[in-house]
C-alpha positions as CSV (number, residue, x, y, z in Angstrom):
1,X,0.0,0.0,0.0
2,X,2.9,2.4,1.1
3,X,4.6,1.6,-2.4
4,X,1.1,2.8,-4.1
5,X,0.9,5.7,-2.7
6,X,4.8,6.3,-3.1
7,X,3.7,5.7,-6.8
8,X,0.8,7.5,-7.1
9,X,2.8,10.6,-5.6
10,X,5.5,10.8,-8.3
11,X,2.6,10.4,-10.5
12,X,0.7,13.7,-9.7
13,X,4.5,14.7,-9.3
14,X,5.1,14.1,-12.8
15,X,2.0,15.6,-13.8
16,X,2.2,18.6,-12.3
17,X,5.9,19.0,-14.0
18,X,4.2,18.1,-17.2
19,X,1.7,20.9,-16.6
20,X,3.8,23.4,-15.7
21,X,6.4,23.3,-18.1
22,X,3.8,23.1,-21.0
23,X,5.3,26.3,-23.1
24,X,1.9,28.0,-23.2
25,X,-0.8,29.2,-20.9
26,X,-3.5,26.6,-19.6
27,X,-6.2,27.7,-17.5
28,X,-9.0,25.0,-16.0
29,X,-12.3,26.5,-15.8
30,X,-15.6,25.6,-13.8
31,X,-19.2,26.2,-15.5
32,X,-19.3,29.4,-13.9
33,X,-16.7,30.6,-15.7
34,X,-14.4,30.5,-12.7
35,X,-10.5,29.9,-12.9
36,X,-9.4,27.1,-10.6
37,X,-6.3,26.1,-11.7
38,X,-3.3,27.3,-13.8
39,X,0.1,26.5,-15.1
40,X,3.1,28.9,-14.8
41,X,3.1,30.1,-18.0
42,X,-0.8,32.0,-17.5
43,X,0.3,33.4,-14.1
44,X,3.8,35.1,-15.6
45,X,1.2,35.8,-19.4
46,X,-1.7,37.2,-17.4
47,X,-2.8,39.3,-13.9
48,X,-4.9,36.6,-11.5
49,X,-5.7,38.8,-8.6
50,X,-7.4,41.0,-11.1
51,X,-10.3,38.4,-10.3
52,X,-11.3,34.6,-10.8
53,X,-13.5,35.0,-13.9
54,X,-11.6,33.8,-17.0
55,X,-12.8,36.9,-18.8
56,X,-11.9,39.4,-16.1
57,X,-8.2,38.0,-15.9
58,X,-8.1,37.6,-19.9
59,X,-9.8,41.3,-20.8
60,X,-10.8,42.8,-18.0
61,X,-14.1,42.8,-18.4
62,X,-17.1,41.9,-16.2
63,X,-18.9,39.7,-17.9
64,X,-19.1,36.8,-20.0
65,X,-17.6,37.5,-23.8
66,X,-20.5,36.9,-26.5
67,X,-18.6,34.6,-28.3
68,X,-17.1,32.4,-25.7
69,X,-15.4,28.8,-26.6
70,X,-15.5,27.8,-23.3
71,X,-19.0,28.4,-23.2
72,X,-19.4,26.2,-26.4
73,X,-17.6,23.5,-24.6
74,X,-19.8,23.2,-22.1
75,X,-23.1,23.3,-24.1
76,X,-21.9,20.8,-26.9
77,X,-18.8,19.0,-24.6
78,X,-16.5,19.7,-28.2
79,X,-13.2,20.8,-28.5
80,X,-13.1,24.6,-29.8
81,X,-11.0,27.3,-30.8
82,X,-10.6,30.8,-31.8
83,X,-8.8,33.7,-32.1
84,X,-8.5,36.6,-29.1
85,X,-7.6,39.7,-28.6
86,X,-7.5,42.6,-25.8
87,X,-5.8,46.3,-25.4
88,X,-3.7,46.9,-22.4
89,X,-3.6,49.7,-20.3
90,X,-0.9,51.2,-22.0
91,X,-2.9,51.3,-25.8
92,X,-0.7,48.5,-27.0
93,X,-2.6,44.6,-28.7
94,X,-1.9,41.9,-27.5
95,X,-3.3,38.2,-29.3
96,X,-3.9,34.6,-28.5
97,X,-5.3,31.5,-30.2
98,X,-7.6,29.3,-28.1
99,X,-8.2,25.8,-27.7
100,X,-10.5,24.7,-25.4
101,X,-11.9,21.0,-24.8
102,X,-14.2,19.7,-22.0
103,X,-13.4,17.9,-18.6
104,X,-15.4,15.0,-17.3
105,X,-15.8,13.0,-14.5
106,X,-16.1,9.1,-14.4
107,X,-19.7,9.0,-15.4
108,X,-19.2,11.3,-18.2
109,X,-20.0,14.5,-17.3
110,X,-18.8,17.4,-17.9
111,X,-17.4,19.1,-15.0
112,X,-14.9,21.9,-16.3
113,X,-13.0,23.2,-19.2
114,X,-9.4,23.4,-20.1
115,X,-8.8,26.2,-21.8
116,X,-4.8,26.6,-23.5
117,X,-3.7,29.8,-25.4
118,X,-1.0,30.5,-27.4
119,X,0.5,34.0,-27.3
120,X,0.9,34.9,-31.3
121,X,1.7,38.5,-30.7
122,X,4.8,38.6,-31.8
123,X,3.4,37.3,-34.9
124,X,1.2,40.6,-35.3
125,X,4.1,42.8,-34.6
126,X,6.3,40.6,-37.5
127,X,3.6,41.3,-39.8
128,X,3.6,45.2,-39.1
129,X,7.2,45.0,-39.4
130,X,7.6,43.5,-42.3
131,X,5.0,45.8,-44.3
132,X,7.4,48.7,-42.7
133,X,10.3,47.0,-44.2
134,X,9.1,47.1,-47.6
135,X,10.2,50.8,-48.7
136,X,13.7,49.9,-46.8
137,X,13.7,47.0,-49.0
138,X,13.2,48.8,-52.2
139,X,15.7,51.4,-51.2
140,X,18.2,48.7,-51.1
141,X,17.5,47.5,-54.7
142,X,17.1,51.0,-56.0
143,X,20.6,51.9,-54.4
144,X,22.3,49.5,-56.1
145,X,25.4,50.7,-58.3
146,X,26.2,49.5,-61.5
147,X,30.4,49.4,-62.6
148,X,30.6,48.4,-66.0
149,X,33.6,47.1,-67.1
150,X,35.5,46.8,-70.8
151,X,37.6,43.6,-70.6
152,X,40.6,42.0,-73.3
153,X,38.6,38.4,-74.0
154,X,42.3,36.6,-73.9
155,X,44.2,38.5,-71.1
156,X,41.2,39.8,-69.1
157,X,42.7,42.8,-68.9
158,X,40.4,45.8,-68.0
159,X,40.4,48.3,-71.0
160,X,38.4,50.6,-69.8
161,X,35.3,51.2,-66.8
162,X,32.3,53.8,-65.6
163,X,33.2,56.0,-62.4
164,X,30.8,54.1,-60.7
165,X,33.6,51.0,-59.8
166,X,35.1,53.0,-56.9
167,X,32.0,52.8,-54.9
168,X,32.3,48.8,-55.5
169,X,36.0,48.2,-55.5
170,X,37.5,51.5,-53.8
171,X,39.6,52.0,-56.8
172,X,39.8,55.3,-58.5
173,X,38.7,54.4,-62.3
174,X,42.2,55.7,-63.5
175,X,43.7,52.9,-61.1
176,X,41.5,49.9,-63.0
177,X,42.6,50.6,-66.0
178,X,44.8,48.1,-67.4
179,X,44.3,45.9,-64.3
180,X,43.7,42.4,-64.6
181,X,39.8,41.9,-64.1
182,X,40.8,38.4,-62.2
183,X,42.7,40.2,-59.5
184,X,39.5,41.2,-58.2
185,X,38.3,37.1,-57.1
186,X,39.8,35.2,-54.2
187,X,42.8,33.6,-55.4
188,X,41.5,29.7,-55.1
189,X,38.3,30.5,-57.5
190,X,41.1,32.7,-60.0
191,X,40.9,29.6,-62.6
192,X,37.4,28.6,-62.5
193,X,36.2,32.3,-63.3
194,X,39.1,33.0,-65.9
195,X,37.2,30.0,-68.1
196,X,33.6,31.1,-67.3
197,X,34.0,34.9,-68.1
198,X,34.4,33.3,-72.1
199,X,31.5,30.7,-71.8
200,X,28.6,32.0,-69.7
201,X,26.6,34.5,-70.3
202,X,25.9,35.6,-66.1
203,X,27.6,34.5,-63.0
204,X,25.9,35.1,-59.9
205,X,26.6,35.8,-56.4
206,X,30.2,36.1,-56.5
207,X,32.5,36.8,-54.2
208,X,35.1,39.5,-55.0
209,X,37.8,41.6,-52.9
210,X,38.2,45.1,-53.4
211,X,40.7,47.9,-52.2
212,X,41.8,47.0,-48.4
213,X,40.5,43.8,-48.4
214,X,36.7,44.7,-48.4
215,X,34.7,41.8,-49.6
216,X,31.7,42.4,-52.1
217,X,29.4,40.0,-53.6
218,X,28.2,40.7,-56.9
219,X,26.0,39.7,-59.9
220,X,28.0,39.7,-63.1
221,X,26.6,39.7,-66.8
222,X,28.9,39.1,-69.6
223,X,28.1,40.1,-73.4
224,X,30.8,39.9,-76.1
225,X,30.5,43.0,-78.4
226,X,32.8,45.3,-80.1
227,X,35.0,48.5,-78.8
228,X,37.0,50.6,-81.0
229,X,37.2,47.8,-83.3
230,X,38.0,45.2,-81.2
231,X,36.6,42.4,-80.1
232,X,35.4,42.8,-76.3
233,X,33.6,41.4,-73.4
234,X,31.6,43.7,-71.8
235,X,31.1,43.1,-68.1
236,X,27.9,45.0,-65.7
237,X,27.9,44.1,-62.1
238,X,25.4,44.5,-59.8
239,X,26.7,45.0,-55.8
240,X,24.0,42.3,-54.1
241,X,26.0,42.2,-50.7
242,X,23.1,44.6,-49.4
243,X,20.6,42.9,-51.3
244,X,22.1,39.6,-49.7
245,X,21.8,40.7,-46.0
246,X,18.7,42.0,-46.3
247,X,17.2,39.2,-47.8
248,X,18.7,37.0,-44.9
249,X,16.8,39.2,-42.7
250,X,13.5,39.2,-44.6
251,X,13.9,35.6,-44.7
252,X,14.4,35.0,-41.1
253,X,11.7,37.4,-40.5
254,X,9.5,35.6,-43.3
255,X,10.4,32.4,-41.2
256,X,8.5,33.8,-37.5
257,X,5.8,34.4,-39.6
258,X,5.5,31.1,-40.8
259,X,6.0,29.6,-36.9
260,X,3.0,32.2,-35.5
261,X,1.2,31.0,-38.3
262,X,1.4,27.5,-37.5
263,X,0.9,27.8,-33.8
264,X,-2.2,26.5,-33.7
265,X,-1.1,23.0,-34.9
266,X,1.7,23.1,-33.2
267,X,-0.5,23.3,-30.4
268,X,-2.7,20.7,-31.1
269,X,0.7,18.2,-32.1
270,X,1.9,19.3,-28.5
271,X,-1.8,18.0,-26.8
272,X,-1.4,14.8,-28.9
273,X,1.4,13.9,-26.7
274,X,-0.5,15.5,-23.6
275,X,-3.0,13.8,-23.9
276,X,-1.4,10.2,-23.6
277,X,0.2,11.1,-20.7
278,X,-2.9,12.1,-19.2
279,X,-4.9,9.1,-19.7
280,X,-2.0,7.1,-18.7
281,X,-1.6,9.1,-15.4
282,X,-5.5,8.4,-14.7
283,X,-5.2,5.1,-15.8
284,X,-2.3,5.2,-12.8
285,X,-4.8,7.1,-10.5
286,X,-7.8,4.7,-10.8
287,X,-5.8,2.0,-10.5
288,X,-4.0,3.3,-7.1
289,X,-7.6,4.8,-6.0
290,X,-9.6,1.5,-6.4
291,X,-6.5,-0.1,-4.6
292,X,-6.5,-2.9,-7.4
293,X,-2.8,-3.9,-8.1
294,X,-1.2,-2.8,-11.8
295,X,1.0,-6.2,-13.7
296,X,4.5,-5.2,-14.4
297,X,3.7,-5.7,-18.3
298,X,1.0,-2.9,-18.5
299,X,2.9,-0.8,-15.9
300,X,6.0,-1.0,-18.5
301,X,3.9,-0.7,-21.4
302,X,1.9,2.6,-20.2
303,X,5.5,4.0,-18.4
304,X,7.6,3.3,-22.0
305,X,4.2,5.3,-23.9
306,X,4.6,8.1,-21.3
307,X,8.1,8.6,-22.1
308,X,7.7,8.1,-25.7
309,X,5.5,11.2,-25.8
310,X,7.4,13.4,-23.5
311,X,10.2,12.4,-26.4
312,X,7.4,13.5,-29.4
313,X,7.2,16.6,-27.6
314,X,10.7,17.6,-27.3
315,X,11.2,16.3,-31.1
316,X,8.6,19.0,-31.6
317,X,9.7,21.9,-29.7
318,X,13.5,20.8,-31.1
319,X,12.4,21.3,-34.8
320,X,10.7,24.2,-34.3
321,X,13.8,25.9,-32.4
322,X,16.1,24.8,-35.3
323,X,13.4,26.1,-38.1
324,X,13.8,29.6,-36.2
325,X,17.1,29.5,-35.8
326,X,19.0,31.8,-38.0
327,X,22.1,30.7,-39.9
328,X,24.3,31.7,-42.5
329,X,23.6,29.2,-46.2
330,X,25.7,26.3,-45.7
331,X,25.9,23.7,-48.7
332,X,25.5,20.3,-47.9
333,X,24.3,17.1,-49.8
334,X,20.6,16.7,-49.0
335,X,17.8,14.4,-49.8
336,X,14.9,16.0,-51.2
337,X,12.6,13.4,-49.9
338,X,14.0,14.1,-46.0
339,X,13.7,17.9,-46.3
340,X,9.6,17.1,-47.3
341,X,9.3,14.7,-44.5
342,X,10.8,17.1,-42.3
343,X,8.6,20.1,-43.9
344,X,5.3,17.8,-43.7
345,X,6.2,17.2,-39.8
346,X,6.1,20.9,-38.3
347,X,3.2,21.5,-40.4
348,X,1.3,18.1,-40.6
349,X,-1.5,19.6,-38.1
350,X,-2.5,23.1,-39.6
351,X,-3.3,20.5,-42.5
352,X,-5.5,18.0,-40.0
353,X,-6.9,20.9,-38.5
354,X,-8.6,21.7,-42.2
355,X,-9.0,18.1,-43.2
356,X,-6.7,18.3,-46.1
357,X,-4.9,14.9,-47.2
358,X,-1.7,14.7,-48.1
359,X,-1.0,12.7,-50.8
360,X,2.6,10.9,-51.5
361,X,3.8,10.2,-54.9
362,X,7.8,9.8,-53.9
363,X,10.5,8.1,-56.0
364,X,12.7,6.6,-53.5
365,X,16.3,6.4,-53.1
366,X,16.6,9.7,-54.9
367,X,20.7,11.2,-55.7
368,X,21.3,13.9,-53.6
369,X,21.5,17.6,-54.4
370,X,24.0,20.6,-52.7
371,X,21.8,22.6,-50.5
372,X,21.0,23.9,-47.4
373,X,18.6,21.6,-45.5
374,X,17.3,24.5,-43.4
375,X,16.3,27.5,-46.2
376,X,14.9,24.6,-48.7
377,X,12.5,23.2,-46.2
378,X,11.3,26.6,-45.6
379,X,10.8,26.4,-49.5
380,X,8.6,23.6,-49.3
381,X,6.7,25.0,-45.9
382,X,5.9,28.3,-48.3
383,X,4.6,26.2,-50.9
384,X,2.2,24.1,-48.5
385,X,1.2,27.1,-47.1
386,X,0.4,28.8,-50.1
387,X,-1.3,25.3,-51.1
388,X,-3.2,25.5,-48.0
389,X,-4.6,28.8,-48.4
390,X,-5.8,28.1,-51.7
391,X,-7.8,25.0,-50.8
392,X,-9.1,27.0,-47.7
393,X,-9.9,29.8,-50.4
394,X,-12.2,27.4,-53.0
395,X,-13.9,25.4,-50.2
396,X,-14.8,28.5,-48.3
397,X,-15.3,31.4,-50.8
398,X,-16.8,29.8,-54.1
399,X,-18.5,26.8,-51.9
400,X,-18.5,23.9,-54.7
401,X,-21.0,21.7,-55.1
402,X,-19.4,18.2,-53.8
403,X,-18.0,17.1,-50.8
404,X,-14.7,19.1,-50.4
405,X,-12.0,17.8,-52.8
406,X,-8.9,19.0,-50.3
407,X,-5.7,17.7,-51.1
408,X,-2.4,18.4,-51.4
409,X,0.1,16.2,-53.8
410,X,3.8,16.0,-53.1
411,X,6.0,14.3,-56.3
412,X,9.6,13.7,-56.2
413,X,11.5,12.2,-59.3
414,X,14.6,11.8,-61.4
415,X,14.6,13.3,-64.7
416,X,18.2,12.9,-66.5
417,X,20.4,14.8,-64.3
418,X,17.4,16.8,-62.2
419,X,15.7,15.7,-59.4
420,X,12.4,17.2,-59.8
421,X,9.3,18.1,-57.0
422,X,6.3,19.0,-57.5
423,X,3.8,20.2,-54.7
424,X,-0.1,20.5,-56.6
425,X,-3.4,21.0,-54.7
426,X,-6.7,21.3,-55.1
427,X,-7.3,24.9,-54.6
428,X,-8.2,28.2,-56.3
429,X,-5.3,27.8,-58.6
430,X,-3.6,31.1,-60.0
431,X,-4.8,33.3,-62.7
432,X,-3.3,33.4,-65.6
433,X,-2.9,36.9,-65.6
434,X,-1.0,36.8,-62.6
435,X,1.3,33.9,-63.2
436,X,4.4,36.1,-64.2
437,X,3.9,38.4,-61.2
438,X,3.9,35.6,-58.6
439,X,7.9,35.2,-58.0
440,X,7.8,39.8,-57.7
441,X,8.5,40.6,-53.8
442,X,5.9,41.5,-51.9
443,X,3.2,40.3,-55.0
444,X,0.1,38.7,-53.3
445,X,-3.3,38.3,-54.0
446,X,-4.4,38.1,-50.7
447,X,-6.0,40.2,-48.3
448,X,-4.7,42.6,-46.2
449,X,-2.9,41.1,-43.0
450,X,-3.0,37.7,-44.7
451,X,-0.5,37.9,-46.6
452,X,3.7,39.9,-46.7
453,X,4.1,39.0,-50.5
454,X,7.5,37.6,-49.6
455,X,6.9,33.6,-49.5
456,X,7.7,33.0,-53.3
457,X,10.0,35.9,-53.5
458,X,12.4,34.3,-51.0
459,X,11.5,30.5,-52.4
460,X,12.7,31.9,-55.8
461,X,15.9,33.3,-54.1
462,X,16.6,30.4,-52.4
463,X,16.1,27.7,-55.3
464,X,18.2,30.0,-57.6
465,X,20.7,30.1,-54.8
466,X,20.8,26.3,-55.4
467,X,21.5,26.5,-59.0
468,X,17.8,25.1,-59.4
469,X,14.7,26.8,-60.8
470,X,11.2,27.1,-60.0
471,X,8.1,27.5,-61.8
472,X,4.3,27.3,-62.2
473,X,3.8,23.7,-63.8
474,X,0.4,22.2,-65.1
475,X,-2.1,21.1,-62.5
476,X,-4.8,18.3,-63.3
477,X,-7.1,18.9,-60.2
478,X,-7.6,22.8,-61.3
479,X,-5.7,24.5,-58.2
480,X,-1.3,25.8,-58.5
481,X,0.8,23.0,-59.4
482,X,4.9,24.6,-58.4
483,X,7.9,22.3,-60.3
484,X,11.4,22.0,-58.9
485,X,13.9,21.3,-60.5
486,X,17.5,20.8,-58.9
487,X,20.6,19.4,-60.4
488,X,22.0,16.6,-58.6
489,X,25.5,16.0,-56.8
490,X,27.9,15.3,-59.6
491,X,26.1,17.9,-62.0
492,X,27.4,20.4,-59.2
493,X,30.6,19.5,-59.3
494,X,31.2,19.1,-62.9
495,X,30.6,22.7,-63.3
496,X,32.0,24.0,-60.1
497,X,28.9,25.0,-58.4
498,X,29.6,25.9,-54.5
499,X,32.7,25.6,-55.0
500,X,34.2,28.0,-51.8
């Protein structure tokens, strides 16, 4: 008997650790609206000697809101959710999403409410930033000098250059002149730009060294032409190291507005786990409370599914923190069909939550491609996002006759020396007098605070960045069909590609 309570102890023990270190606010409520229990994370989020009522500690108010989940919880005993908001003393917003689902007793009834909230303010504030960025952004681009140089085709020898190289290079333009273009790249990448600048017509996102030491990355287009009667190449750079750091920020920005707007299933993947651990701490409590002894094999069976969840959990709250985290582009060989897996995982629930299926069409044991794991699963999150939105769009807005068609196809494959993805779906699909505008930063056609216009702007970047390329492809189920196309491994290094 001693040993069961000993047990049952570390159980509510457990629980209790479980509860508070859930890394959002829970609050259980009785039917009369009163808060009787909390978790650490609502009494740091919100004021509890304002009062007991949820909706005088949540918005100050003094009584009941109109629409209420919790109040829907108890009438229908359903799981609910919705969006909330309230204005602190000081004039500033602040928002949470709400989940709320029923508590009963052993006959059934229902006797409370557990309400949990996730704090998406931050969110709100990214999207106001991000709208305030967009005239910085443009400044950027619009700043952007242009050197254009006059280069010897055998010797690479500069023959003659615009004034506007000393604001690149710090070189006066009399001091370029009859330089050697190639003393301008790091000395181990000399050799494979002296054969490019004959064959290719651009080269992009080079890295150059100018007076001092100063490091610039630039874009460079090449066009042979004639100069004084002599055959020439003709060389315009574009300066992108601005370009390039501000894009890193807008992507890192672009990326905690993809996380605030999956919080919600995040939330829900984290009360999957929750809710194991729950019923196998009741299981524990009944068990111990009706004094009836537990076999070893169930005991070790519910104990090993306990711990497997608490491990879901921090899997979770692990991919999430390395999604955030930001980092400079690192090439690496990757496997396409592990960066969708990974992508699918962190946003498998905002697709549950809507009821749309996913639908698997994956050529296994695919080559790898050079990439960076990290920016091209934000790719693929953009795209399901997108996909998301425009199934959400049809089966809301134009209200089809049918049951709701939602999916969501994901297609890997091998095509000669590309490994191609596609990611179609079911949705509203993208007029065709759009479809050339759709890759333009801050392009979107939707409305107001739903939308930055950056998702396919910074996919674009990133996939070019990759040496792949990115288009609208055909669809067969009428909604935006998006085809990859990457080279694989050896490709890269035939060419050079990455090479640092």
């Amino acid at each position: 008997m001693f040993i069961l309570i000993l047990k049952l102890i570390r159980q509510r023990q457990e629980y209790r650790i479980l509860f508070e270190s859930v890394p959002c606010t829970i609050s259980i409520q009785n039917k009369n609206y009163e808060i009787i229990q909390y978790n650490r994370e609502f009494a740091e989020s919100f004021d509890i000697t304002q009062g007991k009522y949820c909706y005088t500690v949540y918005k100050g108010r003094h009584e009941k809101c109109v629409a209420c989940p919790v109040a829907r919880t108890f009438k229908d005993g359903k799981d609910h959710y919705s969006e909330e908001e309230r204005t602190n003393r000081d004039g500033s917003k602040k928002f949470w999403i709400v989940k709320t689902a029923p508590l009963r007793n052993a006959k059934g009834e229902i006797t409370g409410a557990i309400e949990m909230c996730l704090d998406v303010t931050h969110r709100k504030e990214l999207e106001e930033e991000l709208a305030r960025s967009e005239k910085k952004y443009y400044a950027i681009f619009n700043n952007i000098p242009n050197p254009v140089f006059v280069l010897d085709p055998d010797s690479h020898r500069i023959l003659d250059c615009n004034q506007s190289v000393e604001a690149v290079y710090g070189y006066a333009q009399s001091e370029m002149i009859s330089r050697s273009f190639l003393d301008f790249f790091m000395d181990e990448d000399k050799s494979h730009y002296e054969f490019n600048l004959n064959k290719a017509k651009e080269i992009n996102q080079v890295k150059q060294m100018g007076k001092n030491g100063a490091v610039r990355f630039v874009n460079i287009r090449i066009s042979p032409t004639e100069f004084l009667g002599q055959h020439v190449l003709l060389v315009t750079l574009n300066d992108i190291t601005k370009r390039l750091e501000a894009e890193q920020q807008l992507s890192q920005a672009s990326k905690l507005a993809t996380l605030g707007e999956m919080a919600t299933g995040v939330a829900h993947e984290l009360n999957q786990p929750l809710t194991v651990i729950k019923m196998a701490s009741n299981f524990f409590m009944k068990k111990v409370g009706q004094k009836e002894p537990i076999p070893t094999e169930i005991l070790h069976n519910m104990s090993e599914k306990i711990s497997n969840n608490i491990d879901r959990a921090n899997r979770i709250i692990n991919h999430m923190r390395e999604f955030a985290r930001k980092s400079d582009m690192r090439l690496e060989k990757v496997q396409i069909n592990d960066v969708l897996e990974r992508a699918y995982e962190i946003f498998s629930q905002q697709l549950k939550l809507r009821q749309i299926e996913m639908v698997w069409e994956i050529q296994k044991n695919l080559p790898v491609i050079m990439a960076d794991a990290g920016r091209l699963e934000q790719v693929m999150i953009n795209l399901l996002v997108n996909a998301r939105d425009g199934i959400e769009a049809r089966w809301t807005e134009e209200a089809p006759i049918g049951p709701p068609d939602k999916k969501i196809f994901l297609r890997t494959a091998l095509k000669g020396k590309k490994v191609v993805v596609e990611v179609e779906d079911t949705g509203t699909g993208i007029p065709q007098g759009i479809q050339d505008k759709i890759f333009e930063p801050f392009f979107t056609t939707k409305a107001v605070g739903k939308g930055t216009g950056l998702g396919l702007s910074i996919s674009y970047g990133i996939v070019k960045d990759f040496q792949g390329d990115i288009r609208l492809g055909n669809s067969s189920h009428g909604g935006a069909c998006f085809h990859l196309e990457f080279p694989i491994h050896q490709l890269t290094q035939e060419t050079g590609y990455g090479k640092k």
